[in-house]
C-alpha positions as CSV (number, residue, x, y, z in Angstrom):
1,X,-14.6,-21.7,-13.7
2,X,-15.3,-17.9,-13.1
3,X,-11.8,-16.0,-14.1
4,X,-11.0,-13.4,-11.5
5,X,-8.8,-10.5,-11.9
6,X,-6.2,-7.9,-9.7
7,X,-4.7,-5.5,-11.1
8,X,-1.5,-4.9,-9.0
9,X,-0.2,-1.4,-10.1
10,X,3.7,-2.0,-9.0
11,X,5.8,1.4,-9.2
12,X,9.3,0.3,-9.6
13,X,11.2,-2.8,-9.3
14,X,12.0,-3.0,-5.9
15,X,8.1,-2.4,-4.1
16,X,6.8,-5.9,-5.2
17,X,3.2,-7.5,-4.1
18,X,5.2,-9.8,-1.6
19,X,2.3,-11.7,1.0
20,X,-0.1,-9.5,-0.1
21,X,-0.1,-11.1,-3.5
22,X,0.5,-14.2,-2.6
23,X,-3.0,-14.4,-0.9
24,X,-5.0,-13.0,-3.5
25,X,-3.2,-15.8,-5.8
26,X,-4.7,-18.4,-2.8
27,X,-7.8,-16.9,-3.1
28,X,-7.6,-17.6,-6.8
29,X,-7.2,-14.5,-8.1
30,X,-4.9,-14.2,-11.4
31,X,-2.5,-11.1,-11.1
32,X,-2.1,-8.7,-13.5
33,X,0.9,-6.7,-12.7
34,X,1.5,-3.2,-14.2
35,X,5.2,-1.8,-13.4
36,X,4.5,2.3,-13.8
37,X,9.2,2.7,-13.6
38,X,11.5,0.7,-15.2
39,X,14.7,-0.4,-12.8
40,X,16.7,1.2,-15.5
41,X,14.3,5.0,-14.8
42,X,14.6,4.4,-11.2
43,X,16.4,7.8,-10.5
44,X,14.5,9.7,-13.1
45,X,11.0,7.9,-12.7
46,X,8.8,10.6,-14.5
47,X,7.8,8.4,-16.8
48,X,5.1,8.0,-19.3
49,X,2.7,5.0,-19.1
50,X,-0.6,4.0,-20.1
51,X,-2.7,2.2,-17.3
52,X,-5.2,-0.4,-17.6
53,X,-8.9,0.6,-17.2
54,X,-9.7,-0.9,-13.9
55,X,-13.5,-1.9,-15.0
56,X,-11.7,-4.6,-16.6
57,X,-10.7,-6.1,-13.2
58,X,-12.2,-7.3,-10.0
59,X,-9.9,-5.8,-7.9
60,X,-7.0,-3.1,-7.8
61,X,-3.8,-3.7,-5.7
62,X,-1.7,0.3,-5.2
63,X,2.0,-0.5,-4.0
64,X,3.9,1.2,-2.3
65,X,6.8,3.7,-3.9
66,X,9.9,5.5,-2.9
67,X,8.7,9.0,-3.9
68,X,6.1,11.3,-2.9
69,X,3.0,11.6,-4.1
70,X,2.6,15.3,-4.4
71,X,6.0,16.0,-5.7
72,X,4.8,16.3,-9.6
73,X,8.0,17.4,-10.8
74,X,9.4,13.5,-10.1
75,X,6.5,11.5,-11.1
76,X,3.4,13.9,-12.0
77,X,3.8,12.4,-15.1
78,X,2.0,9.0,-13.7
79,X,0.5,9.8,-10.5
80,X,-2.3,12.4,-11.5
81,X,-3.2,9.7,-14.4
82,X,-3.0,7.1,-11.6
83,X,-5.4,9.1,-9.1
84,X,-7.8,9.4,-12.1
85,X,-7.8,5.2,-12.4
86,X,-8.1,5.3,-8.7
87,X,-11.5,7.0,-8.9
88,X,-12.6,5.6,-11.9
89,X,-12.3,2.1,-9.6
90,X,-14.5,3.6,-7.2
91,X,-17.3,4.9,-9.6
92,X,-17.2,0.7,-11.1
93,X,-17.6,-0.1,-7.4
94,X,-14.0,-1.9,-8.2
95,X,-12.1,-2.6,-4.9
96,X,-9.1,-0.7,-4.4
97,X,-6.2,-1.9,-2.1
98,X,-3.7,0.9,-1.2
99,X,-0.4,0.3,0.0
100,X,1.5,2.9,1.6
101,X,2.2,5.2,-1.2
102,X,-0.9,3.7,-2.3
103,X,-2.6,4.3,0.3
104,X,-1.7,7.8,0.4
105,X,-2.9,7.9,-3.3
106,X,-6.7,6.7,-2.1
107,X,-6.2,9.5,0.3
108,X,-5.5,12.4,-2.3
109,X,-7.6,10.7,-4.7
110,X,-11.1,10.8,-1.9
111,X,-10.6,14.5,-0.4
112,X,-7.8,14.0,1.6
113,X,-4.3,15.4,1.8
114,X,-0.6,14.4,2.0
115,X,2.2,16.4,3.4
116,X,5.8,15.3,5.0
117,X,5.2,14.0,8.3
118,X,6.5,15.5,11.4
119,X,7.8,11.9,12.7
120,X,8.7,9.5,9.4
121,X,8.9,6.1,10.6
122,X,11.0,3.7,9.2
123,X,11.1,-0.5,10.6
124,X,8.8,-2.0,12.8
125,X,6.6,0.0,14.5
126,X,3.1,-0.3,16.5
127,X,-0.1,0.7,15.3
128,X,-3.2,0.4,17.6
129,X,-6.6,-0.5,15.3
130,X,-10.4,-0.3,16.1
131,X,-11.1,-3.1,13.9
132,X,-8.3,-6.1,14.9
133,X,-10.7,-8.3,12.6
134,X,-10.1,-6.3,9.7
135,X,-6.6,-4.7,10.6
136,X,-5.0,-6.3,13.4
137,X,-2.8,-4.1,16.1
138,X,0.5,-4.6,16.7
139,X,3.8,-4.8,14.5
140,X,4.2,-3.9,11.1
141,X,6.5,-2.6,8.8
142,X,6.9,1.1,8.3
143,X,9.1,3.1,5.5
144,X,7.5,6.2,5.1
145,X,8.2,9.9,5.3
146,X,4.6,11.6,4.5
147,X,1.4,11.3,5.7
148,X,-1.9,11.0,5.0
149,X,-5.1,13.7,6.2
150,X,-8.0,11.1,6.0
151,X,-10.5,12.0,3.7
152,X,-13.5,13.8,5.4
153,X,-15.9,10.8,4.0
154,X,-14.0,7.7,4.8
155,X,-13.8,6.2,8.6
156,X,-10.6,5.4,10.2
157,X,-9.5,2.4,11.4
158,X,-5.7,2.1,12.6
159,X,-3.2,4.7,13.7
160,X,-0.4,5.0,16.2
161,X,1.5,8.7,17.5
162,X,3.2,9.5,14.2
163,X,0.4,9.1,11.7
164,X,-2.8,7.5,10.4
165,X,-2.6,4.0,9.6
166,X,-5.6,3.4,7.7
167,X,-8.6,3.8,6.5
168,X,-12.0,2.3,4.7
169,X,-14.5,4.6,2.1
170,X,-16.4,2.6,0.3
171,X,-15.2,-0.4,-0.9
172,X,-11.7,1.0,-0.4
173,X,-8.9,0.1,2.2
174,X,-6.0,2.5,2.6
175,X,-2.9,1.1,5.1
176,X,0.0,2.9,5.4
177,X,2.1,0.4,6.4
178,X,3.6,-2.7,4.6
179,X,1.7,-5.8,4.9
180,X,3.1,-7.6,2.1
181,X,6.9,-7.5,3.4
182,X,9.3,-10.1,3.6
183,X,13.3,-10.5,4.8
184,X,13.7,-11.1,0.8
185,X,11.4,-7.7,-0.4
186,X,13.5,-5.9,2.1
187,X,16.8,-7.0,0.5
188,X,16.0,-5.3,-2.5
189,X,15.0,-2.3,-1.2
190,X,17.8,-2.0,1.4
191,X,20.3,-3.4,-1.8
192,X,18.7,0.2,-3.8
193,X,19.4,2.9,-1.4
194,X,17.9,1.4,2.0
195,X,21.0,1.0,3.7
196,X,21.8,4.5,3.5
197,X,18.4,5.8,4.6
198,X,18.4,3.6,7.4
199,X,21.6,4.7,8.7
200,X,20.2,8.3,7.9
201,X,17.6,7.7,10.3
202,X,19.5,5.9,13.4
203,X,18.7,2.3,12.1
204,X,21.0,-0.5,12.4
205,X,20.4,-2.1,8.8
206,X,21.6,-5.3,10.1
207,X,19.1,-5.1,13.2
208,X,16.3,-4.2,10.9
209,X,17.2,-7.7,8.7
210,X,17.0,-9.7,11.7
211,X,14.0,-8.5,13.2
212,X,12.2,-8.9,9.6
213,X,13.7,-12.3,9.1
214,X,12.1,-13.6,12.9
215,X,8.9,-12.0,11.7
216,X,8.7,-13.2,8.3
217,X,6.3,-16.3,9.4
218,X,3.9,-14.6,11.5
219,X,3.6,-11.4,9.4
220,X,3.0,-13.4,6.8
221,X,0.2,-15.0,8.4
222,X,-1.2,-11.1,8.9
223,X,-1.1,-10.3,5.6
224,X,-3.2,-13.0,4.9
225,X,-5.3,-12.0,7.3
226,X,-5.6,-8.4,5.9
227,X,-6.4,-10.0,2.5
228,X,-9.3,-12.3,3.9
229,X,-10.7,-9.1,5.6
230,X,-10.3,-6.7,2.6
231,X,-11.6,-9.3,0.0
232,X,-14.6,-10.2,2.8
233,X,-15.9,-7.1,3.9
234,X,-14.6,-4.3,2.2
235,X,-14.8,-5.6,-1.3
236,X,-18.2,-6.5,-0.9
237,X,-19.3,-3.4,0.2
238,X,-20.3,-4.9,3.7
239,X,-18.2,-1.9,6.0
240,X,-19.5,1.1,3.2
241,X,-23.0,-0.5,4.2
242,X,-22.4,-0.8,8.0
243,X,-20.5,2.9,7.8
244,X,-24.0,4.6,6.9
């Protein structure tokens, strides 16, 4: 049997592959995961780290991350290499998944821009899509301060009042929202400085646990979704070919 490979490029500890990996492990792909900082470098995450080459996978997974992506000083250190990888990927013709801060990563790393956004969102927010087949509208989880400037090339798919929600070029898929959440993901994140960020922004941390936990099922079933879709068309270069 065929061995196929994702490599899942995990930034810390708490931003894991969630739903998102789940799928690709139904779909029977093998995860490779590569954690860029340590729990233990969490609060100084400028780190050193030497990424895979991506040619030597079928597919490439970008999590999400607490930090932003232009703010070299933090984690320069990682995300120009990272951006490199990211384009490297696309010259193989190697599909790229990103995920929120990995999403804005496809963005910087295609023409685009990121900057603070004007509204962060943080919770459950709408996003209306063009493409419901490929990234359905509705609810989905949001924990973001910056936004993306889509890249000049690429065509947009989802977005709601605060920001862009994602994108295709080529055979990748940008999303800036969170597919692969879950009530026990969110735990983690609130359990490492969530809590306080919530409350920072007006959230009711309890409210925000119980609306995840009611949606845990059918987001789940989304994500999935997502997957199918990405692995489907994008990967196979089907939407680069119906985008020209």
């Amino acid at each position: 049997m065929l061995r196929v490979r994702v490599l899942v490029i995990q930034h810390d500890h708490i931003c894991l592959p969630g739903s998102v990996g789940e799928r690709f492990a139904e779909r029977g792909y093998e995860l490779a995961v590569h954690q860029v900082v340590e729990a233990d470098r969490f609060d100084t995450p400028n780190v050193d780290t030497d990424f895979p080459d991506p040619a030597a996978f079928d597919a490439v997974v970008a999590m999400g991350a607490p930090w932003s992506a232009y703010d070299h000083d933090a984690v320069g250190s990682w995300v120009l290499p990272e951006l490199d990888l990211l384009r490297r990927a696309d010259a193989e013709s190697v599909p790229v998944l990103g995920i929120c801060f990995g999403g804005q990563l496809l963005a910087l790393a295609h023409g685009g821009s990121v900057d603070r956004s004007a509204t962060p969102e943080l919770g459950w927010a709408e996003i209306d899509s063009d493409d419901d087949a490929l990234i359905p509208s509705g609810p989905w989880f949001q924990w973001h301060y910056d936004r993306w400037q889509t890249p000049a090339k690429a065509r947009e798919v989802a977005r709601n009042d605060s920001s862009p929600q994602a994108f295709v070029l080529g055979r990748n898929l940008a999303v800036q929202f969170h597919p692969e959440m879950t009530s026990e993901i969110l735990a983690g994140w609130f359990a490492a400085g969530g809590t306080k960020d919530a409350a920072a922004f007006g959230l009711d941390a309890e409210d925000v646990r119980r609306q995840t936990r009611e949606r845990d099922v059918a987001n789940r079933q989304r994500a999935h979704r997502l997957v199918d879709a990405f692995l489907d068309r994008v990967a196979t270069g089907d939407e680069a070919d119906a985008g020209r």
